[in-house]
C-alpha positions in Angstrom: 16.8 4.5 21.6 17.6 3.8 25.3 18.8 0.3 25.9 15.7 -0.7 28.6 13.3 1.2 25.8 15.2 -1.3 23.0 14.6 -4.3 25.7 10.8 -3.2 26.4 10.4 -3.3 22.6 12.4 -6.5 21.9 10.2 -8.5 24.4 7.0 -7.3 23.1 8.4 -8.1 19.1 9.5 -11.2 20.4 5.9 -12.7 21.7 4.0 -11.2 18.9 5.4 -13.9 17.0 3.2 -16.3 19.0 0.9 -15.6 16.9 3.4 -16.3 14.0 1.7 -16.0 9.8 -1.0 -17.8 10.7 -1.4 -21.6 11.9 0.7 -22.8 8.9 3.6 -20.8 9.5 3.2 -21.4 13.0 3.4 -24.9 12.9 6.2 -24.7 10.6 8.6 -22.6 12.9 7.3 -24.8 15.5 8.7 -27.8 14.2 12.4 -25.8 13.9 12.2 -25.0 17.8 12.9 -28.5 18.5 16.7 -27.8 17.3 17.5 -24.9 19.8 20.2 -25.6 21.6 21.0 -23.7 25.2 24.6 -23.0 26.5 27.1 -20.4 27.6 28.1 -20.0 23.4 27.6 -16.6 21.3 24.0 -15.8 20.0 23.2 -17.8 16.8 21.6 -16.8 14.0 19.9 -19.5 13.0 16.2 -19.9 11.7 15.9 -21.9 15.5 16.5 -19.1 17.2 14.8 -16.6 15.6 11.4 -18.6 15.7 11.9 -19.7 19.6 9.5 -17.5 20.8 6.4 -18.8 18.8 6.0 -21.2 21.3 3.9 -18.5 23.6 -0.2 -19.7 23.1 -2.0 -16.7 24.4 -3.1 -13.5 23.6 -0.9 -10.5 23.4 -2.0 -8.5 26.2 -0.6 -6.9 29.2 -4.0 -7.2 31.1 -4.9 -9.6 33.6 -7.4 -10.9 31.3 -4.7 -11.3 28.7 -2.6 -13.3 30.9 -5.7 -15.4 31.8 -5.4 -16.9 28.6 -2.1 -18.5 28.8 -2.3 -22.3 28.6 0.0 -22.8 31.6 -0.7 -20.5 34.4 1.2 -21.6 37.7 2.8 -20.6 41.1 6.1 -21.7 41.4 9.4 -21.1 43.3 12.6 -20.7 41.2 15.0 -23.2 42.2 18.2 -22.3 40.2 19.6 -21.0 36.7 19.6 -24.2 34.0 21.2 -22.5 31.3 21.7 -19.6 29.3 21.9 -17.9 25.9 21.0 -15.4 23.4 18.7 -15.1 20.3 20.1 -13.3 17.4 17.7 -10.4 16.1 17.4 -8.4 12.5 19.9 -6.1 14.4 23.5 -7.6 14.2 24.4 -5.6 18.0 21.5 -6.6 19.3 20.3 -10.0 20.7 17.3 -10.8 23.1 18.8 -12.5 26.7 17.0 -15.9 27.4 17.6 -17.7 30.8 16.4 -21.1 31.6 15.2 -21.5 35.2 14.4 -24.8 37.2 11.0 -23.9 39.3 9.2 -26.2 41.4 5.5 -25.7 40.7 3.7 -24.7 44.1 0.0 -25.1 42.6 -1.2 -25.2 39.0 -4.3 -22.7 38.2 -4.0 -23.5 34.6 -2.6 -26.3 32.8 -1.3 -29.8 34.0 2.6 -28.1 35.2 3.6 -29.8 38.0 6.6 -31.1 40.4 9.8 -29.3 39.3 9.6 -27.6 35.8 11.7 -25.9 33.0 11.0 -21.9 32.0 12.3 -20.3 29.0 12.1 -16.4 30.1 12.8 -14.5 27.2 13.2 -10.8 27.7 14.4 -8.0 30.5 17.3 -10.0 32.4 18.8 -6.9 34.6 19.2 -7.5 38.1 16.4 -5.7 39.3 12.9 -4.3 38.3 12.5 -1.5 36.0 9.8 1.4 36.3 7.8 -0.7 33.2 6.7 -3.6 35.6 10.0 -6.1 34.3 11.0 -7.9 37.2 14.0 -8.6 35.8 16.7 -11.8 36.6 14.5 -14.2 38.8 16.2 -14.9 42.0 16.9 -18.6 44.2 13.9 -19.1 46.3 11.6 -16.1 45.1 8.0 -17.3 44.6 6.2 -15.7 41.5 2.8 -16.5 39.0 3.8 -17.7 36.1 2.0 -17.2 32.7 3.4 -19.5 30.0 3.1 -21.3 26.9 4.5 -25.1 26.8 6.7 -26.4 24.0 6.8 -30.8 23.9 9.7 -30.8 22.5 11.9 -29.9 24.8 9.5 -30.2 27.7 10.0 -26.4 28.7 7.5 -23.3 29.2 8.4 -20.2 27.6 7.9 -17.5 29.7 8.2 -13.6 28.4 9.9 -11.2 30.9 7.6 -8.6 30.2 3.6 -10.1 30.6 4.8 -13.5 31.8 5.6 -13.2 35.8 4.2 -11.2 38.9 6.1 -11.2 41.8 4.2 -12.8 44.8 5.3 -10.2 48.0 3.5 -12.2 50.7 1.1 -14.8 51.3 -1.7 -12.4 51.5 -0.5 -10.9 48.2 -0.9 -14.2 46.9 -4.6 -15.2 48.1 -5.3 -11.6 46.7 -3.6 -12.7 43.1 -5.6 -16.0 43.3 -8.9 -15.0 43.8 -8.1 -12.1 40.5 -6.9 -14.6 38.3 -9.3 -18.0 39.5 -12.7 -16.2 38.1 -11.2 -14.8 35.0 -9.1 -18.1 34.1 -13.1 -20.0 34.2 -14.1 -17.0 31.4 -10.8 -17.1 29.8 -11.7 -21.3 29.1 -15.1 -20.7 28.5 -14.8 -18.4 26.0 -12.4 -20.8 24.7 -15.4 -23.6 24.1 -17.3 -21.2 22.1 -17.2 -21.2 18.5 -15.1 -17.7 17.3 -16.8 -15.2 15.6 -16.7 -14.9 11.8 -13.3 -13.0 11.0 -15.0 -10.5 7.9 -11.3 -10.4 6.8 -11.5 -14.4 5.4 -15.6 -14.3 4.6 -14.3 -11.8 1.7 -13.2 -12.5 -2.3 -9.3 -12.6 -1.3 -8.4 -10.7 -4.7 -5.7 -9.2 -2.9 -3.3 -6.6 -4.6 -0.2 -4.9 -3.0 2.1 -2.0 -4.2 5.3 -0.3 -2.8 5.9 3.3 -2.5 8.7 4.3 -4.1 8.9 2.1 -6.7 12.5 1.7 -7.3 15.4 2.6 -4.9 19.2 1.6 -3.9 20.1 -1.3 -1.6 19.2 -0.1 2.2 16.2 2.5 1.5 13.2 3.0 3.0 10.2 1.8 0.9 6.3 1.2 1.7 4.6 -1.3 1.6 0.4 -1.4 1.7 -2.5 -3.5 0.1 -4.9 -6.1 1.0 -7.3 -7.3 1.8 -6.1 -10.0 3.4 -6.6 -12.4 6.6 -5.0 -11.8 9.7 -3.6 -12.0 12.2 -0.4 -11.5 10.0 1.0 -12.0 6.0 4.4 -12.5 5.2 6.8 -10.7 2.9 8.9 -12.1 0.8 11.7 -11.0 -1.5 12.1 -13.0 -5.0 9.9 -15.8 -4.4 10.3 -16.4 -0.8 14.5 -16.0 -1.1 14.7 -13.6 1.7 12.2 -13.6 4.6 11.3 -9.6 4.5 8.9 -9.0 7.2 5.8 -10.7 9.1 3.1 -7.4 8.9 0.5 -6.9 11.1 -3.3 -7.4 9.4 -5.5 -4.5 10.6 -9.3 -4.7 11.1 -9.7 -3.6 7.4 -8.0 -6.1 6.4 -5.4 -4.1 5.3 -2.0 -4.1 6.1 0.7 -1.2 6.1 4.3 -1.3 7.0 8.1 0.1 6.2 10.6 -2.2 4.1 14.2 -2.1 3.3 15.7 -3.1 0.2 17.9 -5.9 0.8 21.4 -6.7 -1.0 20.4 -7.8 -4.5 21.8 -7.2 -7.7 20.3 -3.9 -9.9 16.5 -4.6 -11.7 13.4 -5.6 -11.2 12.9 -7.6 -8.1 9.8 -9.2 -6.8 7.9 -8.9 -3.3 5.8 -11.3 -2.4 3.2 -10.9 0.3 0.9 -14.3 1.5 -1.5 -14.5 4.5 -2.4 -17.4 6.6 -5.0 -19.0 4.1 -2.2 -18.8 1.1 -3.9 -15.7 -0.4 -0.5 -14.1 -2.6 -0.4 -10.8 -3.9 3.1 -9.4 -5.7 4.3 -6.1 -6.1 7.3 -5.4 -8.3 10.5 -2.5 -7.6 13.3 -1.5 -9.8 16.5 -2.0 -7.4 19.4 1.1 -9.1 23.2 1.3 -7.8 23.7 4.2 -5.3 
């Protein structure tokens, strides 16, 4: 895969986990961003950095009324570069660039930012756009819209390079973005006073039951993974009673989910996978792990 195709991917993995396994996962990685640290220093892989990007609190959408539903929506100018690093991903070659910015807030549509502020932008760091829409490294004195989460912790807003900024060309591009985003920001926090909709996936008997297909294979294969139901947005999979983290699948509008495992290191026989949704719902599968 080309390495801008990798990035485009990367970013989009990377604020998915906003919506984390649930609210009690979420709140639990939430509580381990307040370790992260930020410096020039290699990528770490530490559970920190891995769950950094949970702080995002919107919907996952590339649309404008996607980004009207950020929490902190807010036209700044970037000031200067506060500091630097790198999250560590599944792949050992492969991290996700994060830059922190310093950006004096010019007005605030959304949210309470103001005076001079702290963005996390996670994602696409080249030195100029791509043909995707990335805007890539934020430049001294450039003047963009900025669709973020906030994390108290550290005081910051995380900001994904992909869904996260739009350049502002002039000031007649900006009355233009303005009177898009003013109207659809009211029905984005409208909609967020009304009472959700029954999800049909946690009204049902959660007798959930999972199975893997193969049922046995070496140390690096391929194996699938499918059950339910269960309730979304996402379940996580475990390996021997929560030992290894496996995978946080996707929960489809069946209430099903789907998705591609690999066997981990572990010693030869029967090993346990572990799948649990957001309301604690647990279903187990069981595969036979044989030497190559």
């Amino acid at each position: 895969m080309p390495n801008r195709d990798r990035q485009n991917a990367r970013n989009l993995a990377a604020t998915y986990a906003a919506l984390a396994v649930g609210i009690a996962l979420s709140l639990k990685l939430l509580a381990s961003l307040s370790g992260l640290a930020f410096a020039d220093q290699p990528p770490s892989a530490s559970p920190e950095a891995e769950s950094a990007a949970i702080a995002y609190d919107a919907m996952i959408s590339n649309t404008d009324e996607g980004r009207a539903q950020f929490g902190q929506i807010f036209i700044g100018t970037v000031i200067r570069v506060a500091g630097r690093n790198e999250l560590a991903t599944s792949d050992p070659e492969d991290t996700i660039p994060i830059i922190l910015y310093d950006v004096e807030v010019n007005q605030a549509l959304k949210g309470d930012a103001k005076g001079v502020v702290r963005v996390w932008y996670e994602g696409f760091n080249a030195e100029t756009p791509d043909d995707a829409g990335n805007p890539g490294r934020l430049q001294q004195g450039e003047r963009f819209i900025f669709f973020a989460g906030y994390n108290p912790n550290k005081d910051w807003y995380p900001v994904n390079a992909s869904i996260g900024v739009i350049p502002i060309e002039n000031e007649r591009h900006l009355a233009a973005l303005v009177a898009t985003f003013e109207p659809l920001i009211l029905q984005a926090e409208r909609n967020a006073r009304q009472p959700a909709p029954a999800d049909p996936c946690e009204q049902r008997n959660q007798n959930a039951v999972v199975a893997v297909d193969p049922d046995q294979g070496a140390v690096g294969d391929e194996i699938w993974l499918t059950g339910g139901p269960f309730a979304r947005a996402e379940v996580a999979v475990w390996w021997d009673d929560r030992d290894l983290l496996l995978d946080a699948a996707m929960v489809g509008d069946d209430c099903s989910i789907g998705t591609a495992l690999t066997i981990p290191k572990a010693d030869p026989g029967s090993h346990r996978i572990l799948v649990e949704d957001a309301l604690g719902n647990q279903a187990t599968a069981t595969i036979e792990v044989v030497e190559e």
